[in-house]
VOPAGU-2260 file (C-alpha; in pm, 1 decimal, decimal comma):
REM VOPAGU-2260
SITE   aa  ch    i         X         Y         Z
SITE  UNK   A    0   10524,3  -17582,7  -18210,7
SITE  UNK   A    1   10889,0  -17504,4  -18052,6
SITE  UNK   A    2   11051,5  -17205,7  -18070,5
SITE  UNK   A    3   11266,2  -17380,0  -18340,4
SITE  UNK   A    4   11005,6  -17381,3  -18604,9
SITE  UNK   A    5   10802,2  -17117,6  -18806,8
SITE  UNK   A    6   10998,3  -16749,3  -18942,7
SITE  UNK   A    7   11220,3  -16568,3  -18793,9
SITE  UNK   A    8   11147,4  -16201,9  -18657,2
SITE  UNK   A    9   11427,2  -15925,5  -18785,9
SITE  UNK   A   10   11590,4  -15736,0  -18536,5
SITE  UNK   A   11   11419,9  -15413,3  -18399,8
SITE  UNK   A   12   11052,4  -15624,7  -18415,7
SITE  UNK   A   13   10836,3  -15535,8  -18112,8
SITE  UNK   A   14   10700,9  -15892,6  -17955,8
SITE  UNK   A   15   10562,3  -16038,4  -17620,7
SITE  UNK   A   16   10726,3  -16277,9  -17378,2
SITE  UNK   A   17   10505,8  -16445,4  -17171,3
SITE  UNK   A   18   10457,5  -16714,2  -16891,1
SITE  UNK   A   19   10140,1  -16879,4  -16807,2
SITE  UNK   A   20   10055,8  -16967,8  -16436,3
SITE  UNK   A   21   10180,9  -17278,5  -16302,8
SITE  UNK   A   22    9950,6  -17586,2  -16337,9
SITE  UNK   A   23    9748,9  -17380,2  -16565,3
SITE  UNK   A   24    9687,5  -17191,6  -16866,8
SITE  UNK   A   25    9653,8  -16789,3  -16779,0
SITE  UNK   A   26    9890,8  -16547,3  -16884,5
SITE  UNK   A   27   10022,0  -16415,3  -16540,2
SITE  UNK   A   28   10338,5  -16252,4  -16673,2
SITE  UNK   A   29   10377,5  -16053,1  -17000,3
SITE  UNK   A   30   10690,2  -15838,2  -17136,8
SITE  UNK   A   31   10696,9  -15668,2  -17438,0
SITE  UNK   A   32   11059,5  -15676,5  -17593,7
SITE  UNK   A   33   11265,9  -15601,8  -17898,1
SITE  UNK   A   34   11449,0  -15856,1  -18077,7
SITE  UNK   A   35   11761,1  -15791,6  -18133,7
SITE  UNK   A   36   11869,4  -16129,2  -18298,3
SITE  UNK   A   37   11672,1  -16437,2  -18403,3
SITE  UNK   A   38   11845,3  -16741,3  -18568,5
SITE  UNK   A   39   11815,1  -17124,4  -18533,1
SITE  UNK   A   40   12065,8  -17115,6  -18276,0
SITE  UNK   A   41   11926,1  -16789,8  -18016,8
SITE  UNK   A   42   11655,3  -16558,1  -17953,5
SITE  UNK   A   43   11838,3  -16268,0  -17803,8
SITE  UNK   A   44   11565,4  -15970,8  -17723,1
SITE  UNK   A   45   11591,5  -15616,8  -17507,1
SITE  UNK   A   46   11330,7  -15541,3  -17196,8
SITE  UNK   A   47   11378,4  -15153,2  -17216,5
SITE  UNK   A   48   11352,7  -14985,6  -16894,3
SITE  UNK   A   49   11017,9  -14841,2  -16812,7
SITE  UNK   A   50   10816,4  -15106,0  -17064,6
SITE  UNK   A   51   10482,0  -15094,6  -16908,0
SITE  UNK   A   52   10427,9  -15499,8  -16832,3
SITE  UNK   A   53   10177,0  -15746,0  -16653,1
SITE  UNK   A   54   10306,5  -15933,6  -16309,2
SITE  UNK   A   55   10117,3  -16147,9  -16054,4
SITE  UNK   A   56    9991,5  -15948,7  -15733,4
SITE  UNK   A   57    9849,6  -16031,7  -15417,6
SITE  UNK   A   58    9490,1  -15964,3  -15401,0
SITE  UNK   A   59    9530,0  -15620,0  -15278,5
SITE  UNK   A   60    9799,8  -15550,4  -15532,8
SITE  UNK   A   61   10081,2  -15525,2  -15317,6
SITE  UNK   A   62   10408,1  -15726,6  -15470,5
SITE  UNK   A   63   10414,9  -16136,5  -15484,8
SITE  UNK   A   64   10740,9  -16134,9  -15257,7
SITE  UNK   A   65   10588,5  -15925,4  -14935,7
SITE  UNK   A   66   10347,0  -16244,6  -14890,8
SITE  UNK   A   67   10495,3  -16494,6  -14588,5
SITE  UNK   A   68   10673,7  -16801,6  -14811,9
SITE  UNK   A   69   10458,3  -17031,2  -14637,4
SITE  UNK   A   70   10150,2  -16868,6  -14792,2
SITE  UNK   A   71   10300,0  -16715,3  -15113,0
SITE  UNK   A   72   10164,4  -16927,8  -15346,4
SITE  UNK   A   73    9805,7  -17027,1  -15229,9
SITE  UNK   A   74    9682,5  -16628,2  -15137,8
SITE  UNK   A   75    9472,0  -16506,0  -15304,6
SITE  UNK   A   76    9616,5  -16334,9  -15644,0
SITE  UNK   A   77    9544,1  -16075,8  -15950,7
SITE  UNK   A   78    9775,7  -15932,7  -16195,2
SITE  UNK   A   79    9881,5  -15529,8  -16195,7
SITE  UNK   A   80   10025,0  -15379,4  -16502,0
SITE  UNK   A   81   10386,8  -15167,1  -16395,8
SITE  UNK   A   82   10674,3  -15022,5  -16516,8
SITE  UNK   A   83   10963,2  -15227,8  -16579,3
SITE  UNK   A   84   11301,1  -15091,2  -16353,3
SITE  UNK   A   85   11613,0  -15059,8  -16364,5
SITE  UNK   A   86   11841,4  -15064,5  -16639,2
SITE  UNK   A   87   11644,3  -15329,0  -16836,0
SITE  UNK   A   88   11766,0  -15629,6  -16926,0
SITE  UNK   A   89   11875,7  -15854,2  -17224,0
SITE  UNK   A   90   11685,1  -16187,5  -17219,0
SITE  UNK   A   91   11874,8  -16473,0  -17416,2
SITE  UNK   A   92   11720,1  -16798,4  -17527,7
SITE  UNK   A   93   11842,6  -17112,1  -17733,2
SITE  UNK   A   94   11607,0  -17311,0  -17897,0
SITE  UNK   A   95   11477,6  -17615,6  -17688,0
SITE  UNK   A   96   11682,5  -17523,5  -17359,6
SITE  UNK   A   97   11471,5  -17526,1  -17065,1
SITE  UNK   A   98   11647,6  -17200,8  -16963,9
SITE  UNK   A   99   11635,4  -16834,2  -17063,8
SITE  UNK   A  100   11994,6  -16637,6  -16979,8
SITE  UNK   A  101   11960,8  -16287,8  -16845,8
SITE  UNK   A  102   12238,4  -15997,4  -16887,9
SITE  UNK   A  103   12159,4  -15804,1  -16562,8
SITE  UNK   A  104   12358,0  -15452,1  -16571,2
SITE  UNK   A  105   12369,6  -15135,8  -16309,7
SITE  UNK   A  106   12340,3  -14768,7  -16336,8
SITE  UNK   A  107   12545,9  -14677,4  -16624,1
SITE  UNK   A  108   12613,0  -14981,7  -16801,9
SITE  UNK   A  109   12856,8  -15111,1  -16586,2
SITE  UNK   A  110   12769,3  -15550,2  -16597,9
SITE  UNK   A  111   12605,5  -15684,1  -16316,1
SITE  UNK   A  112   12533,3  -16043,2  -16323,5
SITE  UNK   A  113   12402,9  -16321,2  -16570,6
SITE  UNK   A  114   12045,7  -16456,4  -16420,2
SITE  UNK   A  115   11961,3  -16826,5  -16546,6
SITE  UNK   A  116   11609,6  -16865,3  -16542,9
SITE  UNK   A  117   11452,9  -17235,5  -16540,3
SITE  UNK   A  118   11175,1  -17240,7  -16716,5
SITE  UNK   A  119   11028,6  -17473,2  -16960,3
SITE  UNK   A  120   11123,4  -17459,6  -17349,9
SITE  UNK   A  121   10944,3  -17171,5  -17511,5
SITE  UNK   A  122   10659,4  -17206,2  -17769,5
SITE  UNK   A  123   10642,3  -16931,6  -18036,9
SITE  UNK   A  124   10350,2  -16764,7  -18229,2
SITE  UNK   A  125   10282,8  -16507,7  -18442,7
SITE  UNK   A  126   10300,1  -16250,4  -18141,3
SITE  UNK   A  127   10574,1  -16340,8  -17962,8
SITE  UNK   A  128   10697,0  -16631,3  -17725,4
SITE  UNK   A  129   10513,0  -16855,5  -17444,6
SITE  UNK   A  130   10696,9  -17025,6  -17145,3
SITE  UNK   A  131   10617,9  -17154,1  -16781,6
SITE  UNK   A  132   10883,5  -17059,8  -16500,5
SITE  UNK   A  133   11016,8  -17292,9  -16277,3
SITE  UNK   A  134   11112,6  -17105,5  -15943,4
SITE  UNK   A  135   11461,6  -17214,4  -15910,8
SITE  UNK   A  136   11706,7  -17035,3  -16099,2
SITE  UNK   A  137   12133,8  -16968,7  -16110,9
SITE  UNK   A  138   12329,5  -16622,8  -16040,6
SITE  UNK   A  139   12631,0  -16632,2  -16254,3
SITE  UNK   A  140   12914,5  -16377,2  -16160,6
SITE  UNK   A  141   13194,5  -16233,3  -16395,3
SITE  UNK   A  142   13436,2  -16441,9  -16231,1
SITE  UNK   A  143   13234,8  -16717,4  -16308,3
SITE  UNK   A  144   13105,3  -16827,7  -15956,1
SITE  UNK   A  145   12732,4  -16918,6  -15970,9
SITE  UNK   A  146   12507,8  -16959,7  -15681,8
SITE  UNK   A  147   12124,2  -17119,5  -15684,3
SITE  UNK   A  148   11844,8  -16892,8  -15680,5
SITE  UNK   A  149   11501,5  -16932,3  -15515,1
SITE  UNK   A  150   11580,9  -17271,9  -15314,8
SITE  UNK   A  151   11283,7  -17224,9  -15098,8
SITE  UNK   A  152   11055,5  -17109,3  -15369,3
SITE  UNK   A  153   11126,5  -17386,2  -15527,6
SITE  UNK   A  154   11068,2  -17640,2  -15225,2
SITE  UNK   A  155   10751,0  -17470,7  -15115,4
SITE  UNK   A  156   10579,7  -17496,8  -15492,9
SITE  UNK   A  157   10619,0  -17872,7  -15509,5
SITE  UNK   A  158   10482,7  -17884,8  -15130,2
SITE  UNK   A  159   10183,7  -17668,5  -15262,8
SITE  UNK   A  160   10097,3  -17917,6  -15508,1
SITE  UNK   A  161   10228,2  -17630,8  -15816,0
SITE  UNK   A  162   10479,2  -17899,1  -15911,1
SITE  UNK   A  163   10502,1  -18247,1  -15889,0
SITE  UNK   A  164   10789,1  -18446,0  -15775,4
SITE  UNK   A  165   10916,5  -18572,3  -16142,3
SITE  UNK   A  166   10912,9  -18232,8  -16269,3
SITE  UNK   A  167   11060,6  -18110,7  -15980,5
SITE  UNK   A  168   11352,8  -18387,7  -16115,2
SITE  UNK   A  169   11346,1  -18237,6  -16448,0
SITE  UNK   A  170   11397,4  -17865,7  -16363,7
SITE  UNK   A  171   11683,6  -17972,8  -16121,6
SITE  UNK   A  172   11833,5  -18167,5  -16371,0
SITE  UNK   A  173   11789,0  -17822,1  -16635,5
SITE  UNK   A  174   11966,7  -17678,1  -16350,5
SITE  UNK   A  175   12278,6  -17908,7  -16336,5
SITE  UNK   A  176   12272,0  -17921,5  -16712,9
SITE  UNK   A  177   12279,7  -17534,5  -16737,8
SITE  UNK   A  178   12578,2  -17531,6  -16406,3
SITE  UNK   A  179   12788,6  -17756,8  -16725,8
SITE  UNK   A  180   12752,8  -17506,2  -16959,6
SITE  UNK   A  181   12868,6  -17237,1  -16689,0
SITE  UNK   A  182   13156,8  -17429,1  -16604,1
SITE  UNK   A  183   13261,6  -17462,4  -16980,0
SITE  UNK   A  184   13202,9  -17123,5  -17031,4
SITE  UNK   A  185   13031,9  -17186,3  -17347,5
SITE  UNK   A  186   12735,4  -16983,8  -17505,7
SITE  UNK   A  187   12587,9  -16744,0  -17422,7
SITE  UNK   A  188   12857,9  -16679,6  -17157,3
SITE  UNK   A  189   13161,4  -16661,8  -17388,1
SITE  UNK   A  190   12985,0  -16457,2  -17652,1
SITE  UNK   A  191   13087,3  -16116,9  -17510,3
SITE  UNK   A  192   12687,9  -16014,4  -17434,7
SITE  UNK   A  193   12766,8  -15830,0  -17186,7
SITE  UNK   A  194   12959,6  -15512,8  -17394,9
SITE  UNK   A  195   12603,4  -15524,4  -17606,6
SITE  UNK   A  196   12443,8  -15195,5  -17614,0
SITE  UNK   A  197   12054,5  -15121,6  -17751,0
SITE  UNK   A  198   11982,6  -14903,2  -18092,9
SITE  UNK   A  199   11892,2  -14599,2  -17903,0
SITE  UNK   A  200   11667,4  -14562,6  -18201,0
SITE  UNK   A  201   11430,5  -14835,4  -18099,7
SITE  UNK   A  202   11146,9  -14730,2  -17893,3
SITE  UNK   A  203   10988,8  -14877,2  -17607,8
SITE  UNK   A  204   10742,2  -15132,2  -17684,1
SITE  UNK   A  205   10348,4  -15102,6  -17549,5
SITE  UNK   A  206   10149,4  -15363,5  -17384,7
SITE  UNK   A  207    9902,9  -15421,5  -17596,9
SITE  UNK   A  208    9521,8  -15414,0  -17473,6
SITE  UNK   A  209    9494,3  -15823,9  -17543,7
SITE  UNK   A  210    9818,2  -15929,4  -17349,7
SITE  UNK   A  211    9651,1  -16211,8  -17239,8
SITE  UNK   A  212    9483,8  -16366,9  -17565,2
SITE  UNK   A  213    9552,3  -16726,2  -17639,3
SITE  UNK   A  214    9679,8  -16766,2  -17990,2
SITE  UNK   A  215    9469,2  -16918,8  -18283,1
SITE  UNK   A  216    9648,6  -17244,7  -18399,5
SITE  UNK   A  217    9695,7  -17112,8  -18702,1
SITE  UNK   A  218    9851,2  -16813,0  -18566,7
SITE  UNK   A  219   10111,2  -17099,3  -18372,6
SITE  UNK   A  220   10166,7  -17270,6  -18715,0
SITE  UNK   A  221   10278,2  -16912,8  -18855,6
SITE  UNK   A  222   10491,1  -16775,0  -18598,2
């Protein structure tokens, strides 16, 4: 079931957005968010600052990125539960896109960035939302430059066998089709996102203690 399908959560519900491992189906990444809108046509939700979420580790639990590239995705790994930082971030998604936008701001609310992550098309369920991410992503700047993201990530998965080489087509090809929708400046870019502010009334989600559980099908079939 796509994210397309089932009911729609009102705004201010408290879900999870996840990503399983690559080439596999652990949880390795969890979020808990607020929606803030869910139609047919976007699921727009708020990572508060200081959400208390699950990321991949090294084995030793320092961070994934202090790990030599070359070795970065076949050491030895375990997930951590931390805080998220920053200013938190506004995650948007349109149904069947195999991208999530990202509204990236700095101390004090002044805009940052938009952050398009590649990632495959999300599946819902009763708890929240499922994905796998795809390494490469797109900066997108106010002046509506855009740089790839995560070149040699990307590269060194598909050498370690995390990606093979037709996917490795598909996600560039999610990449060029996202690049047309930055050039046209269409949605979510145009939609003025980035003067959105959070009800300071919502409170910060909690992880809860089964993160990680795989949803019933019938659970899938309801969400």
């Amino acid at each position: 079931m796509t994210e397309t399908e089932g009911r729609k959560w009102p705004p201010g519900t408290q879900i999870l957005w996840r990503y399983r491992e690559n080439g596999g189906d652990r949880i390795h990444i969890c979020r808990p968010v607020t929606v803030v809108r869910d139609t047919d046509d976007l699921l727009a939700v708020w990572l508060a600052p200081g959400t208390e979420c699950v990321r991949p580790a090294l084995a030793d639990g320092r961070p994934v990125h202090l790990e030599p590239l070359a070795t970065r995705y076949t050491a030895p790994r375990t997930v951590v539960r931390d805080e998220w930082y920053g200013m938190g971030v506004l995650k948007l998604a349109r149904p069947g896109e195999p991208w999530s936008v990202w509204v990236w701001w700095s101390t004090g609310w002044r805009f940052q960035s938009w952050y398009v992550n590649l990632e495959s098309p999300r599946t819902r369920w009763s708890g929240g939302i499922d994905s796998e991410d795809h390494f490469l992503d797109i900066d997108v700047y106010e002046d509506r430059s855009w740089r790839w993201r995560d070149e040699d990530e990307f590269a060194q998965a598909q050498q370690d066998g995390l990606m093979d080489r037709e996917q490795a087509r598909r996600v560039r090809a999610a990449g060029r089709a996202a690049i047309e929708t930055i050039s046209a400046w269409s949605a979510p870019f145009a939609d003025g996102w980035e003067q959105w502010r959070p009800d300071p009334r919502w409170p910060v989600p909690a992880l809860p203690d089964d993160w990680d559980r795989m949803p019933a099908r019938s659970e899938v079939a309801a969400g």
